[in-house]
C-alpha positions in Angstrom: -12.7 14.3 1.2 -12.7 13.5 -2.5 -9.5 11.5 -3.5 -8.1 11.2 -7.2 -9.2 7.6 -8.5 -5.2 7.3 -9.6 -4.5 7.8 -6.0 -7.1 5.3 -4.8 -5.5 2.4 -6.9 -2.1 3.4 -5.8 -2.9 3.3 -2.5 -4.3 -0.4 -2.7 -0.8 -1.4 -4.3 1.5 0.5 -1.5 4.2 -2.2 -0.2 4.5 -2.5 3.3 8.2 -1.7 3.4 10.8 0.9 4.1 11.0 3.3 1.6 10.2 7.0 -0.1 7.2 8.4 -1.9 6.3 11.1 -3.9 3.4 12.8 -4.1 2.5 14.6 -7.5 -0.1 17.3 -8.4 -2.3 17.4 -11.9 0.7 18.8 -14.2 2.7 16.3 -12.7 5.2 18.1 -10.7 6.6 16.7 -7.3 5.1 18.7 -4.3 6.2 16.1 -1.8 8.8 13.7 -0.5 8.4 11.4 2.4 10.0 8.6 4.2 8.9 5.8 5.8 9.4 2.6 8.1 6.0 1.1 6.3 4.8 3.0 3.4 1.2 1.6 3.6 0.6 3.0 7.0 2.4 6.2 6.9 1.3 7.0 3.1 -2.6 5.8 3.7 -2.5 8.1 7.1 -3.0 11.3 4.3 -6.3 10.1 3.3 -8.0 9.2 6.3 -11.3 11.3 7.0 -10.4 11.6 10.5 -6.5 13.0 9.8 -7.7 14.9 7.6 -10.5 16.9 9.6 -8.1 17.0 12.9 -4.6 18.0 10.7 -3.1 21.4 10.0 -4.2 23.7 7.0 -0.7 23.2 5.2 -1.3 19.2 5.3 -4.9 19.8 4.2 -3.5 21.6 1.3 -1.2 18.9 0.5 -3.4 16.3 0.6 -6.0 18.2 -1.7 -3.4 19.1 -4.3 -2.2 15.3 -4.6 -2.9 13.6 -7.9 -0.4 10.6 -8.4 1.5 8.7 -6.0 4.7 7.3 -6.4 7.5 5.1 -4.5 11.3 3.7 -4.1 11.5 0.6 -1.7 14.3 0.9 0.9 16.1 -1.8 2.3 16.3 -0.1 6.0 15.4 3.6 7.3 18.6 4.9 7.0 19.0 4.3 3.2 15.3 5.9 3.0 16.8 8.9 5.2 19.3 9.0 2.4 17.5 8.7 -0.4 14.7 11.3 0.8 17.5 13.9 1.3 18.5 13.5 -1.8 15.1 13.7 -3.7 14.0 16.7 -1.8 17.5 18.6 -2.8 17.1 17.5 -6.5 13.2 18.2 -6.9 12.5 21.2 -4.1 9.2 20.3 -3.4 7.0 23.1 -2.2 5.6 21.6 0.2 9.1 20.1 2.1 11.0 22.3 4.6 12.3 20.4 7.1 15.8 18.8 4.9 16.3 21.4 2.6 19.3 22.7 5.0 20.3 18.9 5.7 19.1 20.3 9.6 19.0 16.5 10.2 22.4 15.3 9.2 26.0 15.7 10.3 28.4 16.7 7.5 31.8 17.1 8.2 33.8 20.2 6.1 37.2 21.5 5.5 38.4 24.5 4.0 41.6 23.8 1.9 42.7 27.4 1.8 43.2 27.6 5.4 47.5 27.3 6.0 46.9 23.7 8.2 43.3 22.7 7.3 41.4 20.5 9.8 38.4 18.5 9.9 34.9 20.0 11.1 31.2 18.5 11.7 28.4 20.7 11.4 25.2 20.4 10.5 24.4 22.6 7.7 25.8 23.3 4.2 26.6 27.2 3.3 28.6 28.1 0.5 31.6 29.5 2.3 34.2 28.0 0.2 34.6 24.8 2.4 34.5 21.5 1.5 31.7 19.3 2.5 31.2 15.7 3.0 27.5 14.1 3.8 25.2 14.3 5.1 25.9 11.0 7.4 22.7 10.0 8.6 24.4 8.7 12.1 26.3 11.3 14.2 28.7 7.9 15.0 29.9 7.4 11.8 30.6 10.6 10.9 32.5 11.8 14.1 34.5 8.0 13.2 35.1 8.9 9.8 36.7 12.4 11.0 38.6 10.5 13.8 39.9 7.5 12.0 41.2 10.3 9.0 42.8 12.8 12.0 44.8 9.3 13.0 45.7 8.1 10.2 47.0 10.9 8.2 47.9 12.7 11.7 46.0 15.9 10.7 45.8 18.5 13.7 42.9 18.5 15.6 43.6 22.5 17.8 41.3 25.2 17.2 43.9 28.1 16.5 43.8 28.9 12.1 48.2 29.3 12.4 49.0 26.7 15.2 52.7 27.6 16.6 55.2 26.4 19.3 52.8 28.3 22.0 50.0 26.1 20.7 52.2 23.0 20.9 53.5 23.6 24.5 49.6 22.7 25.5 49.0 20.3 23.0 49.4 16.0 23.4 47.6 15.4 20.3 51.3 14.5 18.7 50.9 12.0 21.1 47.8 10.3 21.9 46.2 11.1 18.7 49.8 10.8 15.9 49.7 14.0 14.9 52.1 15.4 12.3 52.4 18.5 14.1 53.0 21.2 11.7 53.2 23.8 14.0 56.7 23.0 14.8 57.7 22.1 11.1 57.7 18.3 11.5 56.3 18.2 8.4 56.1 21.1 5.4 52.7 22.7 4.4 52.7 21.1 1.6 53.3 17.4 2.7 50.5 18.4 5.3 48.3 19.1 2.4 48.8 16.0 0.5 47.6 14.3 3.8 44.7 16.2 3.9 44.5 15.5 0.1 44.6 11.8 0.7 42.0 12.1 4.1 39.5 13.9 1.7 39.6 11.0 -0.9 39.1 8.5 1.7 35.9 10.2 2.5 34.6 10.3 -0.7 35.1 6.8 -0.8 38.5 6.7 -3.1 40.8 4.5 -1.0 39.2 1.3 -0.4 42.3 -0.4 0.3 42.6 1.9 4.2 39.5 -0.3 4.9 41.4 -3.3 4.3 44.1 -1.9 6.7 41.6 -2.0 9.7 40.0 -5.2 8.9 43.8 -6.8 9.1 44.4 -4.8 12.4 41.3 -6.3 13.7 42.4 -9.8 12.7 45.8 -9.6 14.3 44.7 -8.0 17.7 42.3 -11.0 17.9 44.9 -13.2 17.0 47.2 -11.8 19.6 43.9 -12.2 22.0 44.1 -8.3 22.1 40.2 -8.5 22.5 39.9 -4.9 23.6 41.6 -3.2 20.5 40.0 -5.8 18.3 36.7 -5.0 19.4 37.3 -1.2 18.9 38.5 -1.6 15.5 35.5 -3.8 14.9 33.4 -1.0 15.8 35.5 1.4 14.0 35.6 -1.0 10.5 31.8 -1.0 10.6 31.3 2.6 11.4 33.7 3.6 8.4 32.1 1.2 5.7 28.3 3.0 6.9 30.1 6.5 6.6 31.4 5.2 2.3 28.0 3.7 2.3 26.1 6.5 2.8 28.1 8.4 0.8 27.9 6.5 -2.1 24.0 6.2 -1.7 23.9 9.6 -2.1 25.7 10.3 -4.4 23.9 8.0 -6.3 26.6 5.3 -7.2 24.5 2.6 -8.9 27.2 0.0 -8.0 26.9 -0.3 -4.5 23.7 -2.4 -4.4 25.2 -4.6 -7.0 28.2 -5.3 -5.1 26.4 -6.0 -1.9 23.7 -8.1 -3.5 27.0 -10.0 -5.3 28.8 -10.4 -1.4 25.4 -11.4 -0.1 25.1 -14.5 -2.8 28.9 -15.4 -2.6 27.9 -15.7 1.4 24.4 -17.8 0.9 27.3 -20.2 -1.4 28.7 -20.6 1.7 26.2 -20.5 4.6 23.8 -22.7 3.2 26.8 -25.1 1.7 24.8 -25.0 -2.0 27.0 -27.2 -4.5 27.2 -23.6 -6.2 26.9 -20.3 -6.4 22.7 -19.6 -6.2 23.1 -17.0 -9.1 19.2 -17.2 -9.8 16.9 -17.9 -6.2 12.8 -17.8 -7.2 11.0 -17.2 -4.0 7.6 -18.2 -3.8 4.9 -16.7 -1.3 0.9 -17.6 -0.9 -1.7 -14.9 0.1 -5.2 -15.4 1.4 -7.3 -12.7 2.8 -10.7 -13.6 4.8 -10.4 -17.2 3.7 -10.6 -16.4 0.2 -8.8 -15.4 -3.2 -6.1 -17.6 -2.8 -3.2 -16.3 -4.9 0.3 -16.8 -5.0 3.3 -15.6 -6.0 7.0 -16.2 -7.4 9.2 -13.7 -7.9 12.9 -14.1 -9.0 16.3 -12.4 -8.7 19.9 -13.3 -10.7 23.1 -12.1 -9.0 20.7 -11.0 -5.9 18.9 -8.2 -8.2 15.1 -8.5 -9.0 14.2 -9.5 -12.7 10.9 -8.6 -12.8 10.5 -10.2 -16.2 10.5 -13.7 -14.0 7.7 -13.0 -12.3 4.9 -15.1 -12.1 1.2 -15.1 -10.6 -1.4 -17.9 -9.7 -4.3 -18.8 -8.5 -4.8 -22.1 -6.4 -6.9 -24.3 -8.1 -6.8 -27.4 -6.0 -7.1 -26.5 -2.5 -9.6 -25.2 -0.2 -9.6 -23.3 3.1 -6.6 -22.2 4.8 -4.0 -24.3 4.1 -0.5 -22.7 3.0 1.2 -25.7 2.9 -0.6 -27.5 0.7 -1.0 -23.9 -1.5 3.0 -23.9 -1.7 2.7 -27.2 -2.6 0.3 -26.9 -6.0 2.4 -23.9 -7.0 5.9 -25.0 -7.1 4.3 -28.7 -8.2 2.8 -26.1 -10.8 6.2 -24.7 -11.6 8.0 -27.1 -11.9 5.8 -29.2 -14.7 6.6 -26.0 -16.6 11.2 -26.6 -15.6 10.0 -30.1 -17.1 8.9 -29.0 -20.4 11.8 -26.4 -20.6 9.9 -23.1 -20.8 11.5 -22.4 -17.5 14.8 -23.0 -16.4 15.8 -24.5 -12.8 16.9 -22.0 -10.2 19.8 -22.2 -8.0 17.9 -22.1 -4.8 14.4 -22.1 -4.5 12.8 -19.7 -1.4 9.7 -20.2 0.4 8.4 -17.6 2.7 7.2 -19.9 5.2 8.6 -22.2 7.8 9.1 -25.9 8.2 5.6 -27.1 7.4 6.1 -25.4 3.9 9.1 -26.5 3.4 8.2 -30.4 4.3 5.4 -29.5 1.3 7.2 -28.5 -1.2 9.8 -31.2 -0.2 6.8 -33.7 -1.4 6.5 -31.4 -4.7 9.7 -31.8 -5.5 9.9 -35.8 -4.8 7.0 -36.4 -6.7 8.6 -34.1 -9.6 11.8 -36.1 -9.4 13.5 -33.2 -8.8 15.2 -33.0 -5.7 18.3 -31.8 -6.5 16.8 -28.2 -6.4 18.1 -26.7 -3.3 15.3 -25.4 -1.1 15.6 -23.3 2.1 12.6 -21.7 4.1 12.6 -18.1 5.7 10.3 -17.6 8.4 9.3 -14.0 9.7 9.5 -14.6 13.3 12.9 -14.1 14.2 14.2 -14.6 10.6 14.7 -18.2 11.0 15.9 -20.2 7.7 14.9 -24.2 7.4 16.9 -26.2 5.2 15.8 -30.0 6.2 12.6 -31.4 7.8 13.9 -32.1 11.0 17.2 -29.9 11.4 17.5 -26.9 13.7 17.1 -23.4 11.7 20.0 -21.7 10.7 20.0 -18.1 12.2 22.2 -15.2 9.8 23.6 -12.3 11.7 20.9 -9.4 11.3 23.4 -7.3 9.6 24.7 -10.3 6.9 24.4 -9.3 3.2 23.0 -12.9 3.0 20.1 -12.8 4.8 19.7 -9.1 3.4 19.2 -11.3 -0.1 16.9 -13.4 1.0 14.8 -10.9 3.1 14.4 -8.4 0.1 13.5 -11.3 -1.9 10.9 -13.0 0.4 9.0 -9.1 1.1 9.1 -8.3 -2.4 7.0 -11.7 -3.3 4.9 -10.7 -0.3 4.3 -7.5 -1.9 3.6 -9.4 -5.5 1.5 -11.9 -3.8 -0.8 -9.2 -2.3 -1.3 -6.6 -4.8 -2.3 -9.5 -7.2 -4.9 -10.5 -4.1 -6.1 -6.8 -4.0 -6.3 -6.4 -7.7 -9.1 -9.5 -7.6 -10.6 -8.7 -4.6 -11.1 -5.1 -6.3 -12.2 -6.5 -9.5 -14.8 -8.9 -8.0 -16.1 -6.3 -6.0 -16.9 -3.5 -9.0 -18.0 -6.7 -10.9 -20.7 -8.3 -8.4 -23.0 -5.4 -8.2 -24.6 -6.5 -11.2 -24.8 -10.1 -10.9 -28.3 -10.0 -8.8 -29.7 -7.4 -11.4 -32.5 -9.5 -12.9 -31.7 -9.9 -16.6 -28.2 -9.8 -16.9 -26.3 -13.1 -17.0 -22.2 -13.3 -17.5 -22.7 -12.4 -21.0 -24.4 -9.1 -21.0 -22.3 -8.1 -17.8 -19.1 -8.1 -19.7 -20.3 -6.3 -22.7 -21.7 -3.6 -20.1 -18.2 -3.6 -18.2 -16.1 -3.8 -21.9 -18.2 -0.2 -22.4 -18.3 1.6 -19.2 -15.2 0.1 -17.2 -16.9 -0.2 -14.0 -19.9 0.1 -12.0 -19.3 3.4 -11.0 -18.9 5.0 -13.9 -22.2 3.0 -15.2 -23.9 4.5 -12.4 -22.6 7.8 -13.5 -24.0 6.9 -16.7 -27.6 8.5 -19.0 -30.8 6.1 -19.4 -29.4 6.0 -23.1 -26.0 5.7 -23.4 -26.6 2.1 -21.4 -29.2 1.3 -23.3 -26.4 1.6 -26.3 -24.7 -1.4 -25.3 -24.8 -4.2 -27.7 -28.0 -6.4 -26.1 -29.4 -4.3 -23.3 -31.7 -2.2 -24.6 -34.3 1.0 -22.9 -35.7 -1.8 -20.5 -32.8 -3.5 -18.8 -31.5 0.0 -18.7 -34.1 1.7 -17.1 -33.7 -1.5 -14.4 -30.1 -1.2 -14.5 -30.7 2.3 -13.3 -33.0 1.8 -10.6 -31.2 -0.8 -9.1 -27.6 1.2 -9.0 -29.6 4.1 -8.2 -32.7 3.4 -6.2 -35.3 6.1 -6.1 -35.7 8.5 -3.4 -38.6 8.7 -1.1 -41.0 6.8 -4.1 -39.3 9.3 -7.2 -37.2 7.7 -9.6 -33.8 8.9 -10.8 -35.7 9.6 -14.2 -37.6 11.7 -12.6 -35.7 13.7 -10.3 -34.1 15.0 -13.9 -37.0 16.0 -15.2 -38.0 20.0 -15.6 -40.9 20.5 -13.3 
């Protein structure tokens, strides 16, 4: 199976991460969207030999037609869920069916012609003049978004399109479940409507402030050590803000990961009790694959959003072996020479994706620099542990904490940084060492032979002539340049294979 060389490189720079990709075909059009839990795995799975002799016709077909790859990082599935849904109804890719009727989702609809509309979940989106609101990518938050709006704004939950008093004799909804009950004229049709008016703005995420409401029930049933009702309201509170969170995602509101990164900073302020706010955190991360190609990375977000312009790579000069520590260590010793002379500025927090050890090392880095004032705090991936002193216990944020969503998206993304930059001189060695044991060429020649042709494959792919073109090399070296990329075949010579018989 022949894959496009575009593909090839993108595939070497795939994050393993949550997140969406694209898959595009020669004019550029988008004939696929995906989702993922690790797009490295799931997106290199297309291109293996052995998935690709065993898979169906439709998926050979796909894979044949790809010729760019492209991809969004997601911060958990559900946001890539989202996302995906969203691409695949904006771009129609011909080769997705499965979400182009949202068949995965729950939506919830009303039709505000009806005399006393009501609340309905379903699963697919028809035009049938109802309203819709979705897709929710969890069956609990949407059936708690429906119930916590049939409560609060006592909306009628019966079946019958005219409810009456024969309706009501069998009904208790007025009162378990506060409802207004129209059907005997407690309230008018149109005060009924302008509570369904006001339910349908708090599910496109209008009223904020009903939110509030819960959170402040919650705190008072605690304080009155109703336990039970404050749990429930717990559950309800964070089923509601998934339900506006989802919706917003979708609907492509480009302030919602501003405002979380924004709560998740105010919260490190606090967790980590910085002397300020850390409005600018550079996370460094060291990556070393078979013992060699040391690399590392520093990557840097303001306000809790990536500047990519921050960005910086290296390559450890002073140590040998495996030995992260001491890696972090020449790195941030490194960086900070450069906070010394003032072409970079001191960050608010410094990040290390490591555990105590590293921290202990950069600890020295910073002593030595006379810079300890720099606040430094390790994340380490086993159970998300964060150091903040030699010695001290880690501190352990709640999974779901906006803080320690900061810092995690911060520590994969240099992860990701760190290794692509590894790859990309891995890759670059490897194309470049095939012609370091041809005799005659020294460093010299081989870069004016890799300035022309690019690479070694394509100088394999080249005519006799057009290498013996390059500045320096000349029909001799070329004819040996030949022969050794492209050794003869059972005692005849790549020359003459070409030649007429």
């Amino acid at each position: 199976m022949e894959v496009a060389e575009k593909v090839k490189a993108k595939l070497r720079e795939l994050p393993e991460v949550p997140g969406v990709y694209l898959m595009r075909d020669l004019q550029g059009r988008i004939i696929y969207v995906g989702k993922a839990l690790n797009l490295k795995d799931r997106v290199s799975s297309y291109f293996r030999d052995s998935t690709f002799s065993t898979t169906t016709p439709l998926r050979r077909d796909l894979v044949l037609t790809v010729a760019d790859l492209e991809w969004y990082q997601a911060r958990n599935e559900a946001e890539a869920l989202l996302l995906e849904s969203k691409l695949i109804k904006d771009y129609k890719p011909r080769f997705n069916v499965a979400l182009r009727d949202d068949k995965r989702y729950m939506m919830v609809r009303i039709h505000l012609g009806h005399p006393f509309p009501r609340f309905e979940i379903c699963r697919f989106r028809r035009q049938d003049g109802y309203d819709y609101f979705g897709p929710y990518v969890s069956a609990p938050s949407a059936r708690e978004a429906v119930d916590f709006s049939e409560r609060r704004f006592g909306l009628r939950v019966c079946l019958p399109l005219r409810p009456g008093a024969a309706d009501f004799k069998h009904c208790l909804a007025e009162v378990i479940r506060q409802c207004s009950a129209p059907c005997m004229d407690r309230v008018t049709r149109a005060e009924y409507h302008q509570r369904v008016a006001d339910a349908c703005s708090f599910l496109r995420g209008e009223r904020p402030e009903l939110l509030e409401e819960v959170r402040a029930d919650m705190q008072a049933a605690a304080t009155a050590c109703d336990y039970e009702r404050a749990a429930s309201l717990r559950d309800t509170l964070a089923h509601l803000e998934t339900a506006i969170r989802q919706r917003r995602l979708l609907t492509g509101d480009p302030g919602i990961r501003i405002r979380d990164a924004q709560a998740g900073v105010e919260e490190l302020w606090h967790a980590l009790r910085l002397p300020r706010a850390p409005r600018v955190i550079e996370c460094f991360d060291i990556s070393t694959i078979s013992g060699s190609h040391s690399v590392a990375s520093l990557v840097c977000a303001v306000d809790g959003m990536p500047q990519k312009n921050r960005y910086r790579r290296y390559r450890i000069q002073t140590v040998e072996g495996m030995n992260d520590p001491a890696m972090m260590k020449e790195v941030v010793g490194r960086h900070l020479e450069d906070i010394r002379e003032g072409s970079r500025a001191a960050p608010d927090l410094f990040l290390l994706d490591g555990g105590p050890t590293q921290l202990a090392a950069v600890r020295e880095a910073l002593m030595i620099a006379g810079m300890t004032d720099i606040p430094t705090a390790a994340l380490a991936k086993r159970f998300e542990e964060l150091y903040l002193a030699p010695g001290d216990p880690p501190l352990r944020l709640p999974p779901d904490s906006p803080a320690l969503k900061v810092l995690r998206s911060l520590r994969d993304e240099a992860h990701r940084f760190a290794i692509a930059y590894n790859r990309k001189l891995r890759a670059r060695r490897i194309r470049e060492s095939a012609l370091d044991d041809i005799p005659g060429i020294g460093p010299a020649k081989k870069k004016s032979i890799l300035s022309v042709f690019g690479s070694v494959r394509r100088l394999s792919a080249a005519d006799e002539s057009e290498i013996a073109g390059v500045p320096g090399v000349g029909a001799a070296l070329a004819r040996s340049i030949k022969d050794w990329l492209c050794p003869p075949v059972d005692g005849v010579s790549h020359v003459d294979m070409n030649r007429e018989p």
